[in-house]
N, C-alpha and C positions, 0 to 999 in steps of 0.2 A: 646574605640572601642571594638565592641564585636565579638567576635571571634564564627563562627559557623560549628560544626561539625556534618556530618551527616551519622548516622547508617548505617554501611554497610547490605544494604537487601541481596546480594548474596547468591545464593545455592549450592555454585561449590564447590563439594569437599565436601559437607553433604550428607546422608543418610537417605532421602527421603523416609516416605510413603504416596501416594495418598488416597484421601478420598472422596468420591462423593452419594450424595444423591439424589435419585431420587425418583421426588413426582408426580402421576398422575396428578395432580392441575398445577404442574409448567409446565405439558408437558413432563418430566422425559427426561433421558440420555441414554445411552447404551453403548456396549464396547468400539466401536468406539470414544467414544468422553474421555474415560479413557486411551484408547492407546494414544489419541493425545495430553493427558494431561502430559504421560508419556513422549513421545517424548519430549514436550516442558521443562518438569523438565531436561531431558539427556541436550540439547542444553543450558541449566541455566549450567550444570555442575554436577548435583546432581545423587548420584546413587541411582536411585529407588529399592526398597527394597519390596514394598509388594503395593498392591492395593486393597482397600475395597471399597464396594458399598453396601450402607444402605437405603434401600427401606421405605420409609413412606409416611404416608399419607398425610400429610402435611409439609414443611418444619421447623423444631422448631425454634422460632423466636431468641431464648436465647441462644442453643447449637448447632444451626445447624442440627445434628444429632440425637440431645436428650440427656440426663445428664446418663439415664442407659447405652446407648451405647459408650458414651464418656468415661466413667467409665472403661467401658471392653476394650475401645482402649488404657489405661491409661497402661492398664497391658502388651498389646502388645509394645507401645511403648518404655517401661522400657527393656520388652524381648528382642525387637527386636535391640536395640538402635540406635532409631530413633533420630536424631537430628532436622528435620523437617517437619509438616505434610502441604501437598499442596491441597488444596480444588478445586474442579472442579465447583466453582461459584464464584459470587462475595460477601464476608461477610460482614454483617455492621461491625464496631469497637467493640461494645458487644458481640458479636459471639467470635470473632479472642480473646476478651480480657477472656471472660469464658472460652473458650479452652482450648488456654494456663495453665490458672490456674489449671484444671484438668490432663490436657494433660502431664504438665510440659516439653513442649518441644514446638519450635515456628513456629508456626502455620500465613501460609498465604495464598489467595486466589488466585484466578485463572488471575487476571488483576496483581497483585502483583507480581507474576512471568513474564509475559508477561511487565511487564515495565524492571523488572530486565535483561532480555534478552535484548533489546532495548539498555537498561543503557552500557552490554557488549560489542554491536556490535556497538554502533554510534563510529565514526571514525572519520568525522569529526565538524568542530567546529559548524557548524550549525545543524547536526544532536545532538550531544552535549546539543546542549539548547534548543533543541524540547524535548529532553528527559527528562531533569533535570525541564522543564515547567511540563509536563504529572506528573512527579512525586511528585511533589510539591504539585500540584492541587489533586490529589488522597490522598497524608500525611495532607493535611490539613484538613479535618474530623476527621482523625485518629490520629491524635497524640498521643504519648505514652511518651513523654520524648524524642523523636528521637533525641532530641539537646542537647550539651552541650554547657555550659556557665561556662565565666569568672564570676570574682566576678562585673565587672561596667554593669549596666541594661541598655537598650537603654531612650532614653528620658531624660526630667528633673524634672525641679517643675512646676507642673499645668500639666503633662503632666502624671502622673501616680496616682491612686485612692489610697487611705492606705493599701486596703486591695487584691489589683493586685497578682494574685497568676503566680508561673510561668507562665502552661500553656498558658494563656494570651499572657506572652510575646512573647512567642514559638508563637502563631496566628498570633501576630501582625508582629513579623521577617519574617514568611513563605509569608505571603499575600505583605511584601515589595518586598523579592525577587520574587514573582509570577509577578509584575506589572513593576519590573526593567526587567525581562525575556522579559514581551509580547512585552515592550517596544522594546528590540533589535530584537526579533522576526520580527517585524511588520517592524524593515528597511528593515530586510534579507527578508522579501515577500516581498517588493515594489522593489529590486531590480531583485527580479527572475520577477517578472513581468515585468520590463522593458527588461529583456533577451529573456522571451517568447516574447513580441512585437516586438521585434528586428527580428523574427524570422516569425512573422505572413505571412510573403507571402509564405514560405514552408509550403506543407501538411506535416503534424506531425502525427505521431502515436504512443500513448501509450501502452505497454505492462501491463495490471492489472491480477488480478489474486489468486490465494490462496497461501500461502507460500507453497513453496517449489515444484510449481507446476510446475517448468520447465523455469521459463523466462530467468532467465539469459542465460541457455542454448538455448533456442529459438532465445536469441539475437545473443548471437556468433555466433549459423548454420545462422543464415539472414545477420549478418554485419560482420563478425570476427572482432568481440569488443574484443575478449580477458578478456574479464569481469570475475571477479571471482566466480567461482563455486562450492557451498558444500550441500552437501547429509544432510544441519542442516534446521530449520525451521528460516523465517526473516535472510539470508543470506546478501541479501541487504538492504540497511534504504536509500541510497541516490541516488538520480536519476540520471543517465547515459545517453547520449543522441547519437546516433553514425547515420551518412549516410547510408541508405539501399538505393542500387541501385535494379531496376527493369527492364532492361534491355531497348535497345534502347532509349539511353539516361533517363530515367526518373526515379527521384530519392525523397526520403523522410526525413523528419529527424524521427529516431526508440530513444524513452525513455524507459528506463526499471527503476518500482516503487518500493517501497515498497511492499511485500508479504500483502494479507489481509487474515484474520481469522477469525474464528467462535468467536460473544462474545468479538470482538475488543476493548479494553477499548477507552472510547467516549476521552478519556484525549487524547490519541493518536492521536487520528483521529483529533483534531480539533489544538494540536500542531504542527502536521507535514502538515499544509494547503499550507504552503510555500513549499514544497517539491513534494504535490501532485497537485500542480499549472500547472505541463505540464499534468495531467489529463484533468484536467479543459477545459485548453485549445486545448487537441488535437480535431483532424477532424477526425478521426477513431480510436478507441479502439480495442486489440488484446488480448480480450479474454482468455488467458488461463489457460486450465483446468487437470486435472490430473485425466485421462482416467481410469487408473489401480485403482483407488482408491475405495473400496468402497461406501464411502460417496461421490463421485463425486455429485449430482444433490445436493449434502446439501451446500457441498461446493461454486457451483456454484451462490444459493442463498445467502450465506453470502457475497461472494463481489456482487452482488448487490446490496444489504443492505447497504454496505457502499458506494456502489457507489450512490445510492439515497440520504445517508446524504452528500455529497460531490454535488452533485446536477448535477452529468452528468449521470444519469439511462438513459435519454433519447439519449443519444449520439449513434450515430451509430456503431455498433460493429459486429465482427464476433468471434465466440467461438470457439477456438482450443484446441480442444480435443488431448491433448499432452499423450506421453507413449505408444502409443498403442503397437510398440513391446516388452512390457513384458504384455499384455491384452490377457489374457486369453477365454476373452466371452465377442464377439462385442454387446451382446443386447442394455447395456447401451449406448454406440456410437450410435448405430440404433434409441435408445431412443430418446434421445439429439439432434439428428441431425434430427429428425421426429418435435422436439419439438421450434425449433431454426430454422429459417429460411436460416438466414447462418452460418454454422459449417464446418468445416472441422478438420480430422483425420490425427493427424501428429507424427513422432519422431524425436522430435530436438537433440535425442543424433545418429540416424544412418540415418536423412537427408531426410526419408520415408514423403511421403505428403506435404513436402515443398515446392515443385512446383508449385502446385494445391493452395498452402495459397498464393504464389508472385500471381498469375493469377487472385484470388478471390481480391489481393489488389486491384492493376493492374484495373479490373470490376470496382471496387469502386471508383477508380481516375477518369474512363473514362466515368461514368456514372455522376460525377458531373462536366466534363466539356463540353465545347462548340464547334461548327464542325465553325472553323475560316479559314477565307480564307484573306490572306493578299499579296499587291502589293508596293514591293518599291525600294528604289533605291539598287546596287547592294552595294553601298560602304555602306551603311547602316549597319554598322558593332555592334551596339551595341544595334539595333533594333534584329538581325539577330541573337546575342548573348543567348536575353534574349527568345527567341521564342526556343531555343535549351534547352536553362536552363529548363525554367519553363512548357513547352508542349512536345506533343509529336507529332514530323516533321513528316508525314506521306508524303506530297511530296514535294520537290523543283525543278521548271524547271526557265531557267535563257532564258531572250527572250529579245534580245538588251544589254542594260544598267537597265533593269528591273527583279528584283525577284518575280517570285509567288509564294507563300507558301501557304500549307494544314496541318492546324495545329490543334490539340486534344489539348484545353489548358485549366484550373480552370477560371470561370467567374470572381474569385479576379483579377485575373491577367489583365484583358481586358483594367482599368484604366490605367495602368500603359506603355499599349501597347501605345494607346490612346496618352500618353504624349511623348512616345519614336517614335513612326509614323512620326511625320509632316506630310507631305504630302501625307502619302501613304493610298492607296486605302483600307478599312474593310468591311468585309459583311461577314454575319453568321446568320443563320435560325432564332436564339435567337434574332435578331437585337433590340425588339422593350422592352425585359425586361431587354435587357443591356445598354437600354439609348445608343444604338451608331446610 
C-alpha cells in the first residue's frame, strides 16, 4: 500500500515578498490589484515584507520578470530574508521552477495562494474535498516531487514500463485521487440538488458578490443569521441558507455563497459547483458590492465573469452598493446606479438603506405574481393555510359558510392551489397563460 504525503503549500508565518509585472500586451495591473495581493498573502498568514512591480514590455516566458531582474531580486531576497516570493499572475511550472533556482527562495503564484487560503478556511467535509479536488487539478501540471513515497510502487507486472521514472507515478496517483474526488463530489451535488428541489416552491435568493464585500453581514442585518463575520478575504466557502421575512406574512429563503474574486482560479469555480448550486437555482440574485472600494466597477465585473461561467449572468439581480457610511464620494454610487437598472445604496453594518432593499425585494416578488381571487369553503383549512404561506392575503371577507380571498401570489404556486381547491371557485386576469 502506498502511502501519500503532501507538501505543505502554506504561507502562515513566512515573510513574504510580492512581485507583479505589468505588460501593456497583457493589459497591465496597478496598485490596486498589488494591495489586494497583499491582503490576500495577510489572510494566507504571511507577513508581507516589501512589494515590487516590474514593468515590461512583454511578459518573459522563462523568468517572468526577466533573468537581469531576477538577479537583482536574488540580492533582495538574501537582504531582506524572504522566505517567499508571491506573484500577482498565474506561472507555468518553468517560471515558478527558474525562479526558484535563482531566487533561492519559494516562489508561487497568484491561484497558488488563493487555493492555500481555501485549503485554511474549508471547515467542513464537503468544502474539504472541493478544495483538495481544485488543488489536485492545479499540482497535476506542476509537479515537483510534491509526494513522497514508501519503498512498494503502485501496480504490478504488465502494469509498469522498465524505464517508469517516478514522476510518472506521482501523475498516475494524483489523476487516481482526482477521479476518486469527483467521484464523491458528484454524490455530494446530487444531494444538494435534491435539497434545492425540496425547496423549489420557496422564492430563494442568493447573496453573490466579491469577497469580503459585506454579505455575511448583509445577511445578519436581513435574517439575524448570526453568521460569522471577519474583516479577512473568502471568510465564508459554505453556503448558509436562513428565512428572511418581508413583512405581512411573506417570506423567502436568503443563501449566502462563497466570496468571488478578481482572477478566480477555474479549479475553484468548477470544484465548488455543488456548493454554488443555490446560485444556480435562485429566483433573484443580491448583488453585493463594496461601495467604498476603489475598484468597485472592477469588482463588480469580475463576479459576473464568473457568474457567466456558472451560467446564471442572465438571472435577475439587483446590485447593492454596500458600505456607503464610510463613502466618502457618492459619484461612483451615482455611477452604478445610472449604469444598473436596479441598485440600491446600503449599510449592512448601521441598517442605513435596508429598507428601501426589503421593498425593491418585496417589487420583485409582486411583480412575478398573479392578482388571484379565490372562493371556498370556510373549513378549508389547509387551502386557507397555503394561500397565507405562499402569497400575500391582501383581503379576506367571510359571507355565510364561504371564504373570498384576494390574494398577490407566484404563478408556481397556482398548480398546487389547483389541487388543494376542490371545489372552489378561481379567477385571475392571467386565467388563460395559467391554464386555469
Amino acid at each position: 500500500m502506498i502511502e501519500l504525503k503532501k507538501t505543505n503549500l502554506s504561507v502562515r508565518a513566512e515573510r513574504a515578498l510580492l512581485l507583479q509585472a505589468i505588460s501593456p500586451r497583457g493589459g497591465g495591473c496597478d496598485g490596486e490589484s498589488l494591495e489586494e495581493l497583499a491582503r490576500l498573502a495577510a489572510t494566507a498568514g504571511a507577513r508581507v515584507v516589501d512589494g515590487i512591480t516590474q514593468k515590461k514590455h512583454r511578459i518573459d516566458p522563462t523568468y517572468y520578470i526577466g533573468k537581469g531582474k531576477a538577479l537583482e531580486l536574488a540580492a533582495l531576497c538574501s537582504d531582506r530574508d524572504i522566505d517567499v516570493v508571491i506573484c500577482d499572475a498565474d506561472l507555468t511550472p518553468a517560471q515558478i521552477r527558474n525562479l526558484e533556482k535563482i531566487l533561492n527562495s519559494k516562489v508561487i503564484d497568484r491561484s497558488e495562494l488563493i487555493l492555500d487560503i481555501f485549503a485554511h478556511r474549508a471547515s467542513t467535509k464537503q468544502s474539504q474535498l472541493q478544495v483538495e479536488l481544485a488543488q489536485l487539478e492545479y499540482t497535476l501540471p506542476r509537479l515537483k516531487r510534491m509526494w513522497t513515497h514508501l519503498d512498494r510502487y503502485e501496480g504490478g507486472i504488465g502494469t509498469r514500463g522498465p524505464g517508469e521514472k517516478q514522476l510518472e507515478v506521482d501523475r498516475r496517483l494524483v489523476s487516481k485521487k482526482i477521479h476518486e474526488l469527483k467521484k464523491r463530489l458528484k454524490e455530494i451535488e446530487g444531494h444538494r440538488r435534491q435539497e434545492v428541489a425540496a425547496r423549489r416552491e420557496c422564492f430563494k435568493i442568493s447573496l453573490v458578490g466579491y469577497t469580503n464585500a459585506g454579505k455575511s453581514t448583509l445577511m445578519n442585518a436581513l435574517t439575524d443569521a448570526a453568521v460569522s463575520v471577519e474583516d479577512k478575504l473568502f471568510s465564508t466557502l459554505d453556503t448558509k441558507t436562513r428565512l428572511l421575512r418581508l413583512g405581512n406574512g411573506r417570506k423567502t429563503l436568503l443563501s449566502d455563497t462563497v466570496g468571488f474574486i478578481k482572477k478566480l482560479p477555474h479549479h475553484l469555480v468548477a470544484s465548488f459547483h455543488a456548493t454554488l448550486e443555490e446560485v444556480r437555482q435562485a429566483d433573484l440574485l443580491l448583488h453585493v458590492a463594496d461601495a467604498s472600494s476603489p475598484s468597485v466597477i472592477e469588482q463588480v465585473e469580475s463576479v459576473n465573469d464568473v457568474l457567466k461561467e456558472l451560467g446564471s449572468d442572465k438571472k435577475p439581480s439587483i446590485l447593492v452598493l454596500n458600505k456607503i457610511d464610510v463613502l466618502s464620494d457618492d459619484a461612483i454610487t451615482t455611477l452604478l446606479t445610472a449604469k444598473h437598472r436596479h441598485a440600491v445604496s446600503v449599510s449592512a453594518l448601521s441598517g442605513q438603506g435596508l429598507d428601501e432593499l426589503r421593498t425593491n425585494i418585496v417589487e420583485f416578488l409582486e411583480d412575478r405574481c398573479v392578482d388571484l381571487r379565490l372562493t371556498c369553503g370556510a373549513t378549508d383549512g389547509r387551502l386557507c393555510g397555503y394561500l397565507y404561506e405562499k402569497g400575500h392575503v391582501l383581503s379576506k371577507k367571510a359571507l355565510g359558510n364561504k371564504l373570498h380571498f384576494h390574494v398577490l401570489i407566484e404563478q408556481k404556486y397556482i398548480p398546487r392551489i389547483k389541487k388543494l381547491s376542490g371545489d372552489a371557485v378561481i379567477s385571475c386576469p392571467g386565467a388563460e397563460p395559467l391554464g386555469l
